[in-house]
N, C-alpha and C positions, 0 to 999 in steps of 0.2 A: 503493500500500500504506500510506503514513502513515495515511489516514481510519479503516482497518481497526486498525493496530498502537494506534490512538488508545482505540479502544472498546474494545478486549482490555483496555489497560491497566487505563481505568473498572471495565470488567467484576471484575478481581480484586481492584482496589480494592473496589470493593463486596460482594465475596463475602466480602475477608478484616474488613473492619468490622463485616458483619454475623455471622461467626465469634466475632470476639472480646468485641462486646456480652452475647451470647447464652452463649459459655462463662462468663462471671464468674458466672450465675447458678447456685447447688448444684446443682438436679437431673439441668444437663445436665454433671455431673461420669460419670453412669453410661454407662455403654456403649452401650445401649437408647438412651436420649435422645440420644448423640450420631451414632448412625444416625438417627432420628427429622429433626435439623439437617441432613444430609447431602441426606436424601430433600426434604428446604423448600427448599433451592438448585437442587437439579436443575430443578423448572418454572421457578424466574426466570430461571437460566441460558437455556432455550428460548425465553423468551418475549424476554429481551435480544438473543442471538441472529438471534431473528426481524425486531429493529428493524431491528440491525444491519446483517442484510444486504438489507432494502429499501433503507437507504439508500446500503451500498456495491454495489449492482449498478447503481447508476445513476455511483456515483461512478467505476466499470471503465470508463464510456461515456467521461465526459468530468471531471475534476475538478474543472474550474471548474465546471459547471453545478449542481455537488451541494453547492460552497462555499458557492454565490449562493442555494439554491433547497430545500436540508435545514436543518430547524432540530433538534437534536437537546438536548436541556436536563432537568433532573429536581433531586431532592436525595433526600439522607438524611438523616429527624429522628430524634434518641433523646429521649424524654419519659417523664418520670420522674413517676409523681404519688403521694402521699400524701391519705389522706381520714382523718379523723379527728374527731370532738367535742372528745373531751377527751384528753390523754395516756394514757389505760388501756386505750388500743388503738387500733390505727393498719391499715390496709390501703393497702399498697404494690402499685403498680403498671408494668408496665414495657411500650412502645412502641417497636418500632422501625418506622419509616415510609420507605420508598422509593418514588419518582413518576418515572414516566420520561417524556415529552413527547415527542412526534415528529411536525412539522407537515413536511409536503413542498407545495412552490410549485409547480403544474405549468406554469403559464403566467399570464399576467397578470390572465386572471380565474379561475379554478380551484384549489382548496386543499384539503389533504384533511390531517385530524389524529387522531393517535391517542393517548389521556393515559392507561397504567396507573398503577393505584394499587394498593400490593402493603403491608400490614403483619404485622406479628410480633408475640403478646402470650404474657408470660407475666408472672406474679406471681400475689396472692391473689385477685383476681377469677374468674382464669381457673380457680383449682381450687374455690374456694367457693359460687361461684352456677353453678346447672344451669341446662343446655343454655344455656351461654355461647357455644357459635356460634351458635345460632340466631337470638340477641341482636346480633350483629356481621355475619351475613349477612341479617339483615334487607333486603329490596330494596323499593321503590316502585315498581320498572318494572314492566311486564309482559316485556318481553325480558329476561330474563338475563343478563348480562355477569361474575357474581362466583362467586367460586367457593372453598371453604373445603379449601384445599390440605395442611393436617395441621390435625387436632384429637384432639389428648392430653390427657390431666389438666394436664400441666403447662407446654404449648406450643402456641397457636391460629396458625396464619398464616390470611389470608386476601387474596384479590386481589380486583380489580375494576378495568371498564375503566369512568371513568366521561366520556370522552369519545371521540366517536367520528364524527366529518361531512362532509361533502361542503360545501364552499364555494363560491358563485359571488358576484362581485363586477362590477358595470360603473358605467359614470356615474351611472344612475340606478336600478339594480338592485342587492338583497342577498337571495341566498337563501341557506339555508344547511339541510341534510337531517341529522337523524344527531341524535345523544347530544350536545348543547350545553347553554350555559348561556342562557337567557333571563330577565335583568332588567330588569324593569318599576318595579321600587323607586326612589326617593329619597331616602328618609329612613334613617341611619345603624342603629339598634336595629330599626325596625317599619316595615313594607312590605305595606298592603292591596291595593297594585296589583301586588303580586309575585306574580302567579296560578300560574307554573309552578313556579318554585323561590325558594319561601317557605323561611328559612332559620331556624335555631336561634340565637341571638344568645349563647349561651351557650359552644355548641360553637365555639369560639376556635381550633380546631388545623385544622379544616378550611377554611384560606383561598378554594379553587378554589372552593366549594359546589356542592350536588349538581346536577346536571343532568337534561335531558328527553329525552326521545325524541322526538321533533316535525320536522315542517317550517314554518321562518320566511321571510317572507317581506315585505320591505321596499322600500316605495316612494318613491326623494326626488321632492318636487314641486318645493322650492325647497331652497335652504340653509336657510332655516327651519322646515321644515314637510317633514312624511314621511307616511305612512302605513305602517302595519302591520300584517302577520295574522301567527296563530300557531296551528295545530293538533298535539296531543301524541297519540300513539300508546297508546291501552287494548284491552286485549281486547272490554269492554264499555264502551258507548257511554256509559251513563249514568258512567262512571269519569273520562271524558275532557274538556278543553278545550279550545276553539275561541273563537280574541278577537280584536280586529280595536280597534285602536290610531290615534289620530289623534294629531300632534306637531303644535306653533307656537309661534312666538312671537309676544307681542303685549304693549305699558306694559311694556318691559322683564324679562318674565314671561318662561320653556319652560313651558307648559300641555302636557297630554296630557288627552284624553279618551277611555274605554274602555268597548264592548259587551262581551260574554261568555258564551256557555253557560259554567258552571264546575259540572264533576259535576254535580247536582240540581237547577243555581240558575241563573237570569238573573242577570246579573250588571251593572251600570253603576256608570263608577269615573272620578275625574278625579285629577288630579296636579299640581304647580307648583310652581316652584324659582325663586327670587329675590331681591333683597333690598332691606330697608328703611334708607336711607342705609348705615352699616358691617355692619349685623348680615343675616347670609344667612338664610331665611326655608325653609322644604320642607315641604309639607305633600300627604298621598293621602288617597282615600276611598273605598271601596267600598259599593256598595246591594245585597246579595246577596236575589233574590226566587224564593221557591222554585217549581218546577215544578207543584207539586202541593201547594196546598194543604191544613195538617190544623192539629187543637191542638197539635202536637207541630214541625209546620214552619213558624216564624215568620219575616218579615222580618229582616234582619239588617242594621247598620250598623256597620262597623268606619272609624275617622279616628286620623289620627297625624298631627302638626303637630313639628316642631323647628326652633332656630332655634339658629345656631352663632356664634363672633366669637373675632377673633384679637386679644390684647393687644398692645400694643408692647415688653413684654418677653418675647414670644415664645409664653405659654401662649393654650392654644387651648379651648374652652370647645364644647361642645354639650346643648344644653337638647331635650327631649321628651316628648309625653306619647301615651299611647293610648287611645282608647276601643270595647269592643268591648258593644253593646248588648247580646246574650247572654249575656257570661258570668257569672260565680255571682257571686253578695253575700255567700256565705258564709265564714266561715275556715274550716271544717269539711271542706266540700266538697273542696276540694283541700291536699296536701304540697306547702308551696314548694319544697320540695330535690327534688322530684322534675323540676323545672322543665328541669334541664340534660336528660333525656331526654325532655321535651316532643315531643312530636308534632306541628311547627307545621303550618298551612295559613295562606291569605291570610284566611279565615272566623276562624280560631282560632289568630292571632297572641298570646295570653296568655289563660290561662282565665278570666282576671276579667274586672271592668269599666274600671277607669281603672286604670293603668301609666303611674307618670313614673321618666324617665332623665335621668342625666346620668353627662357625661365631660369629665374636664378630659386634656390631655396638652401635654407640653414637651421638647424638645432640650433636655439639660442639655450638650452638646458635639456633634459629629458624629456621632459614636460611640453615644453614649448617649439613648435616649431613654424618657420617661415616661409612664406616662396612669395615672387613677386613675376606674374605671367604674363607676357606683351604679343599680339600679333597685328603686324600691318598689311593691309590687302593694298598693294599697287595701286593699280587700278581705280579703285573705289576712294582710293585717298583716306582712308580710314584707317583707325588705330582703335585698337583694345586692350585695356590694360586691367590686370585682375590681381590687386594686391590680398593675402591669405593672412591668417593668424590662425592657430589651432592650439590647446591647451590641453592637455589632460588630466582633469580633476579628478580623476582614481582611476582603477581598474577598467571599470566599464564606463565609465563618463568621461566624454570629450565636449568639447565646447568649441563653437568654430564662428571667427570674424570675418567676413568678405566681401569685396566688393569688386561690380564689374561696371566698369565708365568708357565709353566710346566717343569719340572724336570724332569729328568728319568735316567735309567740305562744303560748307552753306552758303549760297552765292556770295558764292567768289571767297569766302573767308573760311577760314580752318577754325572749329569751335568746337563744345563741348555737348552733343547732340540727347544722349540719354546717360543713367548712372542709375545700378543699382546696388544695395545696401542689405547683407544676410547676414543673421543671426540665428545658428543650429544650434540644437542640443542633441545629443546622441548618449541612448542610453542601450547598450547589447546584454545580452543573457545568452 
């Protein structure tokens, strides 16, 4: 019974946290909204529940077996953000974020996981801009897994499962079925070999990144050298990818080189991570060639090159740039600020043409740590700059300050366009 009294406890821990975030705001002071709260805890209660007792019907069998072979883990963040130009008007926003994890070992080669991801919004987004779920349940799969559990004027929950697989593992075998993460990337900011889950460099809160629907499939030849396939699940065919991955080392280099149908395009892609005396070296490439030639489907080159180095007083430094043959020459064509909702693909890692980054970051104690992250898009005439602070107030409590402020070119003058202002809390188990 421990196992069981354990999660209960979790359990009300987490109902009463998220009780009492959710009442400091006004509107759930009315009666309405606070049945509205009442009915948003009833599914995660069911769906906690549900973990629950997967994993304590195995633990009624034997307790050891479920110590050794349940992994059970998650957190709750609260993010607080502000966006704002200038002082003469500000939109406040508010997050609450709960992830629950539950990987079970069933034997030595066999592993099966399941990752909910469950939020809570409310503030001036949520009543200001129409059809704000629509906007939040946005999905890329074709399966389903998300599901928009109350939407109010004043209160959006929504859930999603975004991991979900079947694992096998032997000496020389990896496969793995289901809702994963597949990364093909190297490079820190920008990833042309990231065919399946291309990520937003901006979106900052979502650590895990999105995942596929796919079967992978991994070959070692040696310790060196692997091979790889990887097909994702679309309803339509021309939607889907199919890639097939060669690993090695050789001059001290990991090279990878990649085939690919990708949606529309043949695709061929190399990759290599190494370095030149102190300073580490990462650089991908994709050749994306379309199925069907026309004036309108061109050839495409997207390359990104970074190179990183650690001082001896501790700061740490990464330099990168990108280039994507397609995108605009124009500042007209695109809103840098709209960047953070970017739509990335491995094709359409930035809508210009050249993008350079950098990131410096430092331990200023155990506790504390820094980074200060800058990219300017050519083109666009735009700069983003994303200064960090992160603390950690015990074991499982972190605390994190950040901000992201963009620059741009406003007739004729270079000024300071949007800025926004985050405040998390992170508490894991």
């Amino acid at each position: 019974m421990p196992f069981m009294v354990k999660k209960l406890e979790l359990l009300r821990i987490i109902e009463y946290r998220t009780m009492r975030k959710l009442c400091d705001f006004a509107t759930l002071r009315e009666e309405k909204t606070i049945a509205t709260l009442a009915k948003t805890l009833r599914p995660l209660r069911l769906i906690f529940f549900i973990l629950v007792f997967i994993s304590n019907s195995h633990a009624q069998e034997t307790q050891t077996w479920s110590q050794k072979n349940i992994q059970f883990s998650g957190y709750i963040k609260y993010l607080n953000t502000s966006t704002f130009q200038d002082l003469d008007a500000m939109v406040n926003d508010n997050l609450l974020h709960n992830r629950l994890n539950l990987k079970v070992y069933l034997n030595e080669n066999f592993t099966t996981a399941l990752e909910l991801r469950s939020r809570i919004f409310w503030g001036n987004s949520v009543q200001m801009i129409p059809n704000y779920a629509d906007l939040i349940d946005f999905d890329i799969h074709d399966i389903d897994l998300s599901a928009i559990v109350v939407d109010e004027p004043a209160l959006l929950v929504h859930s999603k499962i975004d991991r979900l697989y079947v694992d096998y593992q032997s000496e020389k075998w990896h496969i793995t079925l289901g809702r994963q993460r597949i990364n093909w990337g190297k490079n820190l900011a920008w990833n042309p070999n990231d065919l399946f889950n291309a990520y937003n460099f901006f979106d900052f809160d979502y650590e895990e990144r999105p995942g596929s629907d796919a079967l992978r499939v991994q070959y070692y030849i040696s310790g060196n050298s692997s091979i790889e396939s990887a097909i994702n699940y679309t309803e339509y065919w021309d939607d889907n990818t199919l890639a097939l991955k060669y690993n090695f080392h050789k001059f001290d280099y990991d090279f990878q080189v990649l085939v690919a149908k990708y949606y529309r395009d043949y695709t061929l892609g190399i990759g290599w991570e190494g370095a030149i005396k102190n300073v580490g070296i990462k650089g991908e490439a994709s050749y994306f060639i379309p199925q069907e030639s026309s004036l309108t489907n061109e050839d495409v080159f997207v390359g990104a090159l970074s190179f990183d180095y650690y001082f001896k007083n501790g700061i740490a430094t990464n330099l990168g740039t990108l280039f994507n043959s397609s995108g605009v020459t124009s500042q007209s064509d695109v809103d840098f600020t709209s960047l953070t909702n970017f739509n990335q693909t491995a094709k359409t890692l930035m809508p210009n043409q050249w993008s350079f980054f950098g990131q410096l970051s430092k331990a200023i104690t155990p506790a504390i740590n820094t980074s200060f992250s800058s990219i300017y898009a050519y083109e666009l005439k735009g700069v983003y700059l994303m200064p960090q602070a992160s603390y950690s107030i015990a074991q499982n409590w972190d605390f994190d300050l950040l901000a992201q402020v963009f620059y741009g070119k406003q007739n004729e003058n270079f000024e300071n366009v949007a800025n926004s202002i985050f405040l998390r809390f992170r508490w894991s188990y």
